[in-house]
PDB file as gemmi writes it, atoms N, CA and C in Angstrom:
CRYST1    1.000    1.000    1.000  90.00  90.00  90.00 P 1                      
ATOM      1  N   UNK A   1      13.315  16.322  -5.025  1.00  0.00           N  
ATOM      2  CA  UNK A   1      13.356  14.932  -5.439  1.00  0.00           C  
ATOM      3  C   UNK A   1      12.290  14.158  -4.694  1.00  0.00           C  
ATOM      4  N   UNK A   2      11.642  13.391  -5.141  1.00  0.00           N  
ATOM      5  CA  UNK A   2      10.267  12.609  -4.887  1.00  0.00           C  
ATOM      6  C   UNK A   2      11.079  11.313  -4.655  1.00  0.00           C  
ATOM      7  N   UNK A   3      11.147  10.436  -3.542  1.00  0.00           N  
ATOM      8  CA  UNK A   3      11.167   9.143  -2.969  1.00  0.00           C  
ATOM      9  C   UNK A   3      10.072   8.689  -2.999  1.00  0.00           C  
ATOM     10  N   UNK A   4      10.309   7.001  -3.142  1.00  0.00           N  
ATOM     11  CA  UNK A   4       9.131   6.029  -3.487  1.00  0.00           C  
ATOM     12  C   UNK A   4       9.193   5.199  -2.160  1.00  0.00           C  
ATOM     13  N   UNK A   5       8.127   5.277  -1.209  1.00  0.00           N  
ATOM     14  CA  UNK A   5       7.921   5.495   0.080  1.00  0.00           C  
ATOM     15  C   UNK A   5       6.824   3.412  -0.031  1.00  0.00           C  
ATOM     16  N   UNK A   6       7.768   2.538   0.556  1.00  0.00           N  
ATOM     17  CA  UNK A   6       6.583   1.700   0.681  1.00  0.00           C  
ATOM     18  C   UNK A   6       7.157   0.859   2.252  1.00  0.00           C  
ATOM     19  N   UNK A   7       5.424   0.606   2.462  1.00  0.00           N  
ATOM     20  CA  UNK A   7       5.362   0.139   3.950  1.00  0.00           C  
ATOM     21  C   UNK A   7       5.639  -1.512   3.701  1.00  0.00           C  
ATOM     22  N   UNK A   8       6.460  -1.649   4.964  1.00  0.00           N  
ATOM     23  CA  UNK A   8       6.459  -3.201   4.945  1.00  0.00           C  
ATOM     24  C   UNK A   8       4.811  -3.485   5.305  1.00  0.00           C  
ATOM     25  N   UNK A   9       5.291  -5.381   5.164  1.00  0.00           N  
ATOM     26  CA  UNK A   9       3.476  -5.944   5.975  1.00  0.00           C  
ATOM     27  C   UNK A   9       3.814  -5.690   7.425  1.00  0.00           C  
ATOM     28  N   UNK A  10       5.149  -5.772   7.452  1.00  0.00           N  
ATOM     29  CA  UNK A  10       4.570  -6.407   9.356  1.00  0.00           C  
ATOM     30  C   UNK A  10       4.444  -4.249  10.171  1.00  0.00           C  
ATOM     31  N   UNK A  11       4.845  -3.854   9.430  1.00  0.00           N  
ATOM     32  CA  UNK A  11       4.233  -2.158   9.958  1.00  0.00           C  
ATOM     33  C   UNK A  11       3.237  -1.898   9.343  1.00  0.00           C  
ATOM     34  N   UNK A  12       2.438  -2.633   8.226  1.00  0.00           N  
ATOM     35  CA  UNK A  12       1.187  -2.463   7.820  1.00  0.00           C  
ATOM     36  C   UNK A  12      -0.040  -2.890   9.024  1.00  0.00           C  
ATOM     37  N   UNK A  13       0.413  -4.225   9.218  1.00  0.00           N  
ATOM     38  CA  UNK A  13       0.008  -5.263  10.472  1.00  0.00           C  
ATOM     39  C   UNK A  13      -0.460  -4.399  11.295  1.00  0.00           C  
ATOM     40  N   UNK A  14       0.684  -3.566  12.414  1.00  0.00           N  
ATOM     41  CA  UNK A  14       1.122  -2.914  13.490  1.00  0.00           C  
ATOM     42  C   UNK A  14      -0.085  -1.531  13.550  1.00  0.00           C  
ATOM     43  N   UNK A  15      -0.174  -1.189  12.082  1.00  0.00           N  
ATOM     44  CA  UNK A  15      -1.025  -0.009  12.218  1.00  0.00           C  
ATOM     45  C   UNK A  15      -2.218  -0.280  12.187  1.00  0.00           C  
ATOM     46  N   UNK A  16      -2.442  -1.512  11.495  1.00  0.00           N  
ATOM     47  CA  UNK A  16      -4.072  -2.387  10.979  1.00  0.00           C  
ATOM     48  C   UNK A  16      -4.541  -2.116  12.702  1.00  0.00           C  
ATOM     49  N   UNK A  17      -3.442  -2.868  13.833  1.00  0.00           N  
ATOM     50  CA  UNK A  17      -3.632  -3.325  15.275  1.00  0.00           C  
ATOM     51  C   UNK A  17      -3.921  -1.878  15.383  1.00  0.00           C  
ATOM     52  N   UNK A  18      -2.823  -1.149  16.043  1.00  0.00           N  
ATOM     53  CA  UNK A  18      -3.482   0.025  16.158  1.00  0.00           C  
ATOM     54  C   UNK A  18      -4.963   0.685  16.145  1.00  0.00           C  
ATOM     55  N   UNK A  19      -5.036   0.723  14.900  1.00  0.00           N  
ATOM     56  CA  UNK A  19      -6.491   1.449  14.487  1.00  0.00           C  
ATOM     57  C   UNK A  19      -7.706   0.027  15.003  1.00  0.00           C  
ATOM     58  N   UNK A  20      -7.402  -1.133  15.015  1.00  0.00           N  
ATOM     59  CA  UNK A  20      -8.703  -1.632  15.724  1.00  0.00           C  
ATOM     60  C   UNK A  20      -8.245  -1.133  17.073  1.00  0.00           C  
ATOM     61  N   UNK A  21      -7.231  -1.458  18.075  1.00  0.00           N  
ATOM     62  CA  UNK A  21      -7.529  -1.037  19.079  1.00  0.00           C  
ATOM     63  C   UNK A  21      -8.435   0.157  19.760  1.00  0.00           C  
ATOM     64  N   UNK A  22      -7.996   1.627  18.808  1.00  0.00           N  
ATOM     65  CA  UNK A  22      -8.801   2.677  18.628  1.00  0.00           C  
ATOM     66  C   UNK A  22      -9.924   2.264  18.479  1.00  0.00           C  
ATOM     67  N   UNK A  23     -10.363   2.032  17.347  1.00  0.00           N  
ATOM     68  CA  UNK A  23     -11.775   1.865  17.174  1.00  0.00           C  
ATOM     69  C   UNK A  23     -12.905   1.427  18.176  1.00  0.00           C  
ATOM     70  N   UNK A  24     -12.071   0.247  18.517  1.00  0.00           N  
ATOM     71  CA  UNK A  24     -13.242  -0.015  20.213  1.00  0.00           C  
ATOM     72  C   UNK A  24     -13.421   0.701  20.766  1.00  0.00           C  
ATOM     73  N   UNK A  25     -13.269   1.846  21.082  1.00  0.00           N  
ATOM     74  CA  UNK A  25     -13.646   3.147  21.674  1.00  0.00           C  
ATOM     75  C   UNK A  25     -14.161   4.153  20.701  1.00  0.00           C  
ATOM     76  N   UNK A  26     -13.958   4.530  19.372  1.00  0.00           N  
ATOM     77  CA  UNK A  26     -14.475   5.446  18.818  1.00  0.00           C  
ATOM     78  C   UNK A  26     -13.976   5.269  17.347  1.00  0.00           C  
ATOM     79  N   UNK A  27     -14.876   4.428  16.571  1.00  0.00           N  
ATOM     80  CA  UNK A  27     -14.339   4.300  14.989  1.00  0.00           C  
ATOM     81  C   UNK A  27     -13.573   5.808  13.875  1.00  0.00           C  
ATOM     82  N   UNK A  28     -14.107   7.433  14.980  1.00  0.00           N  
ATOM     83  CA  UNK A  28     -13.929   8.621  14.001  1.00  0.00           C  
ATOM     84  C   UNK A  28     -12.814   8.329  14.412  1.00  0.00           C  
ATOM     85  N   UNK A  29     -12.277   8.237  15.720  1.00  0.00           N  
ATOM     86  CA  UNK A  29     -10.747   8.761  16.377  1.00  0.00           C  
ATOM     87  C   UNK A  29      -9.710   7.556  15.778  1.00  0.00           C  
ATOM     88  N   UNK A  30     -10.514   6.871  15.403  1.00  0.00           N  
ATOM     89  CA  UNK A  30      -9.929   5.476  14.470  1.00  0.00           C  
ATOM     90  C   UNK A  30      -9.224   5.930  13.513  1.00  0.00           C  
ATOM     91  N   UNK A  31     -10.541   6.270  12.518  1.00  0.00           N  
ATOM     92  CA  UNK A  31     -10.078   6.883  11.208  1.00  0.00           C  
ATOM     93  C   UNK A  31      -9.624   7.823  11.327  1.00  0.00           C  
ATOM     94  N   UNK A  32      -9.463   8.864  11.937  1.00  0.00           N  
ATOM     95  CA  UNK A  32      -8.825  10.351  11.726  1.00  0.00           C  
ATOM     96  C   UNK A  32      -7.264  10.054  11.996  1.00  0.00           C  
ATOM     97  N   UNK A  33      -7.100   8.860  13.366  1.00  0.00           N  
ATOM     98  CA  UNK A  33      -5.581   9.120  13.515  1.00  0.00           C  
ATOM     99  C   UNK A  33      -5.156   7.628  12.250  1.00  0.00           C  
ATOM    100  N   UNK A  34      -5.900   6.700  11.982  1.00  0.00           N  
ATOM    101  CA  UNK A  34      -4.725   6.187  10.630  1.00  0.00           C  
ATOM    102  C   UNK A  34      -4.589   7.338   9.992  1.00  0.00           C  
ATOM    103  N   UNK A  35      -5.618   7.920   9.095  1.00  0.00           N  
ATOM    104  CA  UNK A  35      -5.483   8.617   8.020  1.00  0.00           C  
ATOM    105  C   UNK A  35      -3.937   9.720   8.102  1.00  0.00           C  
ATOM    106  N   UNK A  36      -3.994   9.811   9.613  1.00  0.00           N  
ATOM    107  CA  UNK A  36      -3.067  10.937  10.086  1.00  0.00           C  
ATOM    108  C   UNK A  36      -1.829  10.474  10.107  1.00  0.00           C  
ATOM    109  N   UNK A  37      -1.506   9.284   9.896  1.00  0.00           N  
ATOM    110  CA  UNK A  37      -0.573   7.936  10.390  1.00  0.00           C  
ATOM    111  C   UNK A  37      -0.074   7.974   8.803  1.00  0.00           C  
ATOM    112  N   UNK A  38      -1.409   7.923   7.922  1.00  0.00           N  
ATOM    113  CA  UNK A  38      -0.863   7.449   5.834  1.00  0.00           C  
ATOM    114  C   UNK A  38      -0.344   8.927   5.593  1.00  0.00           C  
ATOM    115  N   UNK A  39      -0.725   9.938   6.093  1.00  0.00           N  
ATOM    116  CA  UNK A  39      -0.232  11.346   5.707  1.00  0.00           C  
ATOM    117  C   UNK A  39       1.082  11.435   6.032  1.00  0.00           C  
ATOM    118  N   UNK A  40       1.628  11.303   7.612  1.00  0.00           N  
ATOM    119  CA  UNK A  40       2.569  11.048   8.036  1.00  0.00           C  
ATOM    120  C   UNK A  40       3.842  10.572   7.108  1.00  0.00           C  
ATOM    121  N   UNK A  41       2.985   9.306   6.953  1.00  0.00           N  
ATOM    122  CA  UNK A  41       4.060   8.181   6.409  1.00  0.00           C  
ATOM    123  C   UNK A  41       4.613   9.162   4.777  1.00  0.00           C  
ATOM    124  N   UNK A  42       3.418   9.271   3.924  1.00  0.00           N  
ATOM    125  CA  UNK A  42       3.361   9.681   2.695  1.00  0.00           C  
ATOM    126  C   UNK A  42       3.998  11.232   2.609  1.00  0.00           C  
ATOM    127  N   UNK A  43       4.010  12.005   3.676  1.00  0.00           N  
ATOM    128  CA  UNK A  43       5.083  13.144   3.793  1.00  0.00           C  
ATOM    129  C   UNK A  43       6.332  12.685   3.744  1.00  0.00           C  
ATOM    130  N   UNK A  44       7.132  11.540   4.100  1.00  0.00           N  
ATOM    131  CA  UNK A  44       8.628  10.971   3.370  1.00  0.00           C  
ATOM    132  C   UNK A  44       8.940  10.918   2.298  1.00  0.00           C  
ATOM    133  N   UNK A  45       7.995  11.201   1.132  1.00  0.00           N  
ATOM    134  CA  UNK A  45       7.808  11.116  -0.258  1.00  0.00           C  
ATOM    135  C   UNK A  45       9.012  12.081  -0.613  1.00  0.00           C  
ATOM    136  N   UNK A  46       9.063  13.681  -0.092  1.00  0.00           N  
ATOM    137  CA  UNK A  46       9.547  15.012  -0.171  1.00  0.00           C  
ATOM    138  C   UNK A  46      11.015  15.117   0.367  1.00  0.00           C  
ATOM    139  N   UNK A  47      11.040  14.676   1.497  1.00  0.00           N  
ATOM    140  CA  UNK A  47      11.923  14.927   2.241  1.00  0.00           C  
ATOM    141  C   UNK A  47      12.263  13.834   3.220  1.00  0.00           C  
ATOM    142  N   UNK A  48      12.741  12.698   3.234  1.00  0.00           N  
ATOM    143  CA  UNK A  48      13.003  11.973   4.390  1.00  0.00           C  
ATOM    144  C   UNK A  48      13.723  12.111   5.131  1.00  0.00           C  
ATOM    145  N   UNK A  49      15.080  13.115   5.083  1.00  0.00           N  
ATOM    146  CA  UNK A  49      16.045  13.438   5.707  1.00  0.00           C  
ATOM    147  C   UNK A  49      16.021  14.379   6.383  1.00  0.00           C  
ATOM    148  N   UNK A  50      15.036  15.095   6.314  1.00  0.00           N  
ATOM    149  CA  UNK A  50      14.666  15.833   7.367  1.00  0.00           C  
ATOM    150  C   UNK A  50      14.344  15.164   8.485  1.00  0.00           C  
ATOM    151  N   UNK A  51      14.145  14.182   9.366  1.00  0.00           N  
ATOM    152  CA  UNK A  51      13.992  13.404  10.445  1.00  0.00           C  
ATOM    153  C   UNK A  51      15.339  12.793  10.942  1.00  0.00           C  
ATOM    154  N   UNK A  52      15.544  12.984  11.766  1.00  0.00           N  
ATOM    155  CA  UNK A  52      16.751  12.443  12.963  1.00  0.00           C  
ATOM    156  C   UNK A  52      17.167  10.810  12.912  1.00  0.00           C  
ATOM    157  N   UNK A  53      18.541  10.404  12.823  1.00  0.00           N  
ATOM    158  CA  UNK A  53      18.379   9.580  12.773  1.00  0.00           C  
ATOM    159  C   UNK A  53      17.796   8.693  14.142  1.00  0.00           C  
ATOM    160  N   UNK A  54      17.262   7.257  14.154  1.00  0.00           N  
ATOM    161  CA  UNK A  54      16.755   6.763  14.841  1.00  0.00           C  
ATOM    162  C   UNK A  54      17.993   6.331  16.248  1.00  0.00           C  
ATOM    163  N   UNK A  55      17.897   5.729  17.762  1.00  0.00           N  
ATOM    164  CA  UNK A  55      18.814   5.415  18.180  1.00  0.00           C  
ATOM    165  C   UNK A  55      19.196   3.992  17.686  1.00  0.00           C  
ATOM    166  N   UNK A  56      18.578   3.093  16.819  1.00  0.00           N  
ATOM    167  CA  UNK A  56      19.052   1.710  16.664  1.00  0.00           C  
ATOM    168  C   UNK A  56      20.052   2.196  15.209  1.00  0.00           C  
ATOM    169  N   UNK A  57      20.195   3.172  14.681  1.00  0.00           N  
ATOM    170  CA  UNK A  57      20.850   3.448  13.539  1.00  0.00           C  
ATOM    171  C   UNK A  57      22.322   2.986  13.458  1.00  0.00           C  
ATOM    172  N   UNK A  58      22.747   3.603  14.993  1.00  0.00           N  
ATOM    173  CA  UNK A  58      24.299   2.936  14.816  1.00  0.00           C  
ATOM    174  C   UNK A  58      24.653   1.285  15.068  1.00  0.00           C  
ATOM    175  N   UNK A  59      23.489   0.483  15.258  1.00  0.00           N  
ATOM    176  CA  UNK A  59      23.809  -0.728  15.127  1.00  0.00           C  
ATOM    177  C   UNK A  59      23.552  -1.438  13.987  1.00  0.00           C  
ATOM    178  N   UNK A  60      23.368  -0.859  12.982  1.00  0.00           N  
ATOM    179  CA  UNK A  60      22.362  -1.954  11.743  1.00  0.00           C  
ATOM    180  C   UNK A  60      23.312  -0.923  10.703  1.00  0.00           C  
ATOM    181  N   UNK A  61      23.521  -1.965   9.625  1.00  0.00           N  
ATOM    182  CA  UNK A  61      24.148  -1.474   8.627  1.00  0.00           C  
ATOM    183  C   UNK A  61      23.713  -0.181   7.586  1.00  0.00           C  
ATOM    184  N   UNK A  62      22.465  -0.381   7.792  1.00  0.00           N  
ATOM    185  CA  UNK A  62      21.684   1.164   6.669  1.00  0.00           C  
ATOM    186  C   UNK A  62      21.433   2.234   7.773  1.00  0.00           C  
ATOM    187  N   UNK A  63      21.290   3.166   7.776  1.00  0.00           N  
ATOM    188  CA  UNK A  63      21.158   4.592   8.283  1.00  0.00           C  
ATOM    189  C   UNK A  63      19.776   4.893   8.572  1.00  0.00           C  
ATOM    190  N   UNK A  64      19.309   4.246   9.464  1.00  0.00           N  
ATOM    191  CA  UNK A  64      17.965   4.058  10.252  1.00  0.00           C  
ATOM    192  C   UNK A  64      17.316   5.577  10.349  1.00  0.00           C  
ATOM    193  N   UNK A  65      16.370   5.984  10.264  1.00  0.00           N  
ATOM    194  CA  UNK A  65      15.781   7.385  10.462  1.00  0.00           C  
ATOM    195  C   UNK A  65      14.416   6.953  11.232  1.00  0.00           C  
ATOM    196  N   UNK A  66      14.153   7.959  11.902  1.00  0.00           N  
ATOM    197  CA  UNK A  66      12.637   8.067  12.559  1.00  0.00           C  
ATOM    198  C   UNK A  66      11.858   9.186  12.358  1.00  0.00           C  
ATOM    199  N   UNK A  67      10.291   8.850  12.092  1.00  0.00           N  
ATOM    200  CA  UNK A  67       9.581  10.336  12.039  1.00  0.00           C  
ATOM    201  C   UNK A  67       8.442   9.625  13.333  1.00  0.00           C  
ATOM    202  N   UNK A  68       8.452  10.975  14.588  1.00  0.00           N  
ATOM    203  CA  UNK A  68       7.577  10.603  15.285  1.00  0.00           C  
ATOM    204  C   UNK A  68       6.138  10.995  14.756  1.00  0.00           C  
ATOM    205  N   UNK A  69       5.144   9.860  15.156  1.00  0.00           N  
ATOM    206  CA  UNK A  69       3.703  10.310  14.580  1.00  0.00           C  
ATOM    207  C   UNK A  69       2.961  10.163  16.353  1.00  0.00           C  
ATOM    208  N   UNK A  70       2.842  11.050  17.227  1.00  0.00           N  
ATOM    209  CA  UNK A  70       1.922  10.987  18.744  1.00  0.00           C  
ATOM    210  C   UNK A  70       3.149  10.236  19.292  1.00  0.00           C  
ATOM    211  N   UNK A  71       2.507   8.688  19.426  1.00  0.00           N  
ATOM    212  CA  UNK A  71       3.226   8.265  20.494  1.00  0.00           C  
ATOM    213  C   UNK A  71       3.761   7.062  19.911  1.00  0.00           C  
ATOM    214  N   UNK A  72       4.431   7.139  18.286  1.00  0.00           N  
ATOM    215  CA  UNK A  72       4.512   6.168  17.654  1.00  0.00           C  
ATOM    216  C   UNK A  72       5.779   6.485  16.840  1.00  0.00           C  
ATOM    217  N   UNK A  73       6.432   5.801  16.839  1.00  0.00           N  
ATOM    218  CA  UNK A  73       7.736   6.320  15.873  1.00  0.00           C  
ATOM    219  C   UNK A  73       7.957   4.963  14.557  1.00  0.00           C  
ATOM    220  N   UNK A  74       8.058   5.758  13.468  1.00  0.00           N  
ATOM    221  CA  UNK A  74       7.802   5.135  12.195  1.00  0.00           C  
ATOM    222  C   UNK A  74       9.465   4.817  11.583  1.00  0.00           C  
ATOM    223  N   UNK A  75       9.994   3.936  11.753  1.00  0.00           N  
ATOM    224  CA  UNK A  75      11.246   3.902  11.413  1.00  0.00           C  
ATOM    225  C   UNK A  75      11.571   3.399   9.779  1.00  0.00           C  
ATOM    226  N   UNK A  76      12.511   3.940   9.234  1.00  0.00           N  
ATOM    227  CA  UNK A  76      12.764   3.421   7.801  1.00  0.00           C  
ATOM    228  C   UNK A  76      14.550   4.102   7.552  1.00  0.00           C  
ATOM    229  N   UNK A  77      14.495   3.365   6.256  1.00  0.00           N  
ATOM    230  CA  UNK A  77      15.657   4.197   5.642  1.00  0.00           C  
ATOM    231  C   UNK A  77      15.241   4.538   4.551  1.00  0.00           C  
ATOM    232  N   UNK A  78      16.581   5.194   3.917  1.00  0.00           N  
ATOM    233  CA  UNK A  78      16.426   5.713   2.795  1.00  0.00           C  
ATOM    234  C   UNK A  78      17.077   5.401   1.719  1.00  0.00           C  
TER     235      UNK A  78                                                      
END                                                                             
């Protein structure tokens, strides 16, 4: 089953920040880790439940999940 996977703005924002921060040091290592960041994200398409749920899950009414990407954890539901 194929899920329809969309990013909020304000984690659109977060990654925009990200990747300039990168970039001031090296625009490839920029682009290689977003791109690595939209792959990431766009692998939830398949399978989202394969990822653990998150620890804020048991406080919020929907069933919080996390997929770690390095040193970044991408939270959503499903």
């Amino acid at each position: 089953m194929e899920y329809l996977v969309e990013v909020s703005p304000a984690a659109l924002a977060e990654a925009e920040a990200a990747y300039q921060w990168i970039a001031n040091s090296s625009q490839a290592n920029a682009a290689r880790w977003f791109n690595g960041l939209l792959d990431a994200i766009i692998s939830l398409e398949s399978n989202p439940r394969r990822c653990s749920l998150a620890r804020e899950s048991g406080l919020l009414p929907a069933e919080v999940r996390q997929l770690v990407y390095g040193l970044y954890r991408i939270l959503f539901v499903v």
